[in-house]
N, C-alpha and C positions, 0 to 999 in steps of 0.2 A: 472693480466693485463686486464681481462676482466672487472673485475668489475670496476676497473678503469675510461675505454675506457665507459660504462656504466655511468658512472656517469659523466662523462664529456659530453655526448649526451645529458643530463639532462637538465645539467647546460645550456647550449648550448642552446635547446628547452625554458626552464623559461628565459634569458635573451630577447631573440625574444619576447618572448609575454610579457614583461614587456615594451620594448621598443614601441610595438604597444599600450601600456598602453597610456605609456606614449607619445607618438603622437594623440593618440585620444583626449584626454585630455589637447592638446594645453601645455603642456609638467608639469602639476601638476598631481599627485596621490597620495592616504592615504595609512595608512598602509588596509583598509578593500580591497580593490583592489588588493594588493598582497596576501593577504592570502584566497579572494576569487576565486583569477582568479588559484589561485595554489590547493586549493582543486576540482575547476571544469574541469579545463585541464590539470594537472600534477598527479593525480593518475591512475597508471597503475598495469596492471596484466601483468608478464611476462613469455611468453611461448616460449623460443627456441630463435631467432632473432627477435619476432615479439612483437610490442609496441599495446595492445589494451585498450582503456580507460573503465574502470571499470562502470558498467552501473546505471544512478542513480536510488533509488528505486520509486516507484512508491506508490501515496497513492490511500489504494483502494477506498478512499468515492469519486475520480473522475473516478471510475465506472460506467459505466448505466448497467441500470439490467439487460441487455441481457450479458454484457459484464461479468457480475460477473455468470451467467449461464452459461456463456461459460465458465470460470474460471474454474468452479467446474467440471464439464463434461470433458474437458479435462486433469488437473491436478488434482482431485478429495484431493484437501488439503494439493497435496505432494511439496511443496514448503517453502523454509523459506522468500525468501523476493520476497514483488513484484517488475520485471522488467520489461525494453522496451522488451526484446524477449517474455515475457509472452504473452503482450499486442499484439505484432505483429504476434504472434501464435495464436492469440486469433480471431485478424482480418480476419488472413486467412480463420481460417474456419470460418467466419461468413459470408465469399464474397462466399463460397464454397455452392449450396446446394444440393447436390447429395451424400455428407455425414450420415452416420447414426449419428454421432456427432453432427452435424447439424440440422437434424430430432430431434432426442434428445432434443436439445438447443430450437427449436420451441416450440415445445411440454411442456415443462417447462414454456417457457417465458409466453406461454397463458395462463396456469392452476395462473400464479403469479401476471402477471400486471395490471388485474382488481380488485383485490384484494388489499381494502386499507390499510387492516393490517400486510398486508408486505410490500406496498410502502412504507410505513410512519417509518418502522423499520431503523437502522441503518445498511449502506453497512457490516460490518463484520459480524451482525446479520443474513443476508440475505445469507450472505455466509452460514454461521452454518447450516440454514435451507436447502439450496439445498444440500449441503451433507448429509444431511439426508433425504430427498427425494430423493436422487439417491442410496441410501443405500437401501432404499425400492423399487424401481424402480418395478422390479418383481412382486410384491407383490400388486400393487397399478394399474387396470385396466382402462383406460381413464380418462379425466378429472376431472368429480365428484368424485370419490373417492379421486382423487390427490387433489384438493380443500379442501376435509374433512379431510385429514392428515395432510395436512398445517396447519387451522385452527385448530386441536385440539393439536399441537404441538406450535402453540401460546398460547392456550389459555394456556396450562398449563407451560408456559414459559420455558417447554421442550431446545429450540433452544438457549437461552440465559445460563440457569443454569446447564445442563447437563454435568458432568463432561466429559464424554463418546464422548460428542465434542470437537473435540480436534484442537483449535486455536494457532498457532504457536507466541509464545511468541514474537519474533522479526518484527511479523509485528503487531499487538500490540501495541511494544514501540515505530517502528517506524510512528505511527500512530499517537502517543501522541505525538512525540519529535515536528516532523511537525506542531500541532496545538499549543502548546505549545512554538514556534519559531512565529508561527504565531500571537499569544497573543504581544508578545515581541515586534516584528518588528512593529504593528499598534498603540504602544500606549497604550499599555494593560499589561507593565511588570508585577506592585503592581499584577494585578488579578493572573498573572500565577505564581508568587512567593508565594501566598495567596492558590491556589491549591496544589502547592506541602507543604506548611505548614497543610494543613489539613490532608494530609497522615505523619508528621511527618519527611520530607525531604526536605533537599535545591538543592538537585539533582532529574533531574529524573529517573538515575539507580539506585538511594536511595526509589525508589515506590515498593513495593511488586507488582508481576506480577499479581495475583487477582485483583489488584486495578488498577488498566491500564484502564480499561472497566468504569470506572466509570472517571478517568482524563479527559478521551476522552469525553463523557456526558458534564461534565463539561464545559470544554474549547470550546466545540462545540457550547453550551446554549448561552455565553460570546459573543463569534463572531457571531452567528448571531444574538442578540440582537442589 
């Protein structure tokens, strides 16, 4: 009975927002309109009686640097996908500063943002790198040293090739899927079908996770070109 009474709530809920579809739209809609307004308001996580919308993920190249500093310092990597709660824990303590997390986060953003060899890196890159500077934290006495570990962990592309960094595979993909979607939507199919033919896939959960890092490269070069 329950699941029933469930699914007729459902049903109930999707007819409403089709109908407001379809009054905005002076009473025409495509099929893209129902199956996009049904993957953005109709998936839910259900806990108990309560209906909470499943939160979308977040890509991190519209990070700023402070914000991916705060990322690392507060979740130090332990996350699978980015979300809005990441992000808005992330604000919090960046409006906070009577934090040692905060302090922290200072402390880092100066030793990094004059530094053009780590602006010019790619946000996941940049990620890699602060987790390994706060791995050494301890060890790494004010500024100029923290400077010179940066640097010699670029130079020797430490931060990108290190197995021993350990990049969560699904933001990764969701990072490609995104640009990748983005190729598609602008006018760009042939190139993003041309990308996944070059790793030997017409899909892209048909990409070896290795090769994620270099999609993204790619599709990245494409759109801002």
């Amino acid at each position: 009975m329950m699941d029933l009474e469930h699914i007729i709530k459902e049903n109930t809920q999707l007819m409403r927002q089709l109908i407001a579809i379809l009054q905005s739209k002076g009473g025409c809609f495509n099929n893209d309109d129902i199956e996009n307004n049904a993957h953005q308001s109709f998936v839910y996580s259900h806990t108990g009686a309560t209906d909470s919308p499943i939160e979308k993920d977040i890509d991190i190249n519209s990070l700023t640097l402070k914000q991916i500093i705060a990322l690392c310092v507060i979740y130090k990597g332990n996350f699978e996908q980015l979300t809005g709660s990441h992000i808005k824990k992330i604000n919090q303590i960046l409006d906070l500063n009577t934090t040692e997390q905060h302090r922290q986060i200072e402390a880092l953003h100066m030793t990094l943002v004059n530094l053009e060899q780590v602006t010019k890196l790619p946000n996941i890159a940049i990620h890699n790198l602060c987790i390994e500077i706060l791995a050494n934290w301890g060890n790494l006495h004010g500024i100029a040293e923290r400077c010179e570990f940066v640097l010699s962990l670029i130079s020797s592309k430490h931060v990108i090739k290190d197995k021993t960094i350990h990049v969560d595979p699904n933001i990764l993909f969701s990072q490609a899927e995104s640009l990748i979607l983005q190729l598609a939507k602008n006018g760009y199919r042939n190139e993003a079908v041309e990308i996944l033919n070059q790793f030997k896939a017409k899909k892209l959960n048909q990409v070896a996770i290795e090769h994620l890092p270099e999609v993204i490269k790619i599709a990245k070069g494409i759109l801002k070109n």
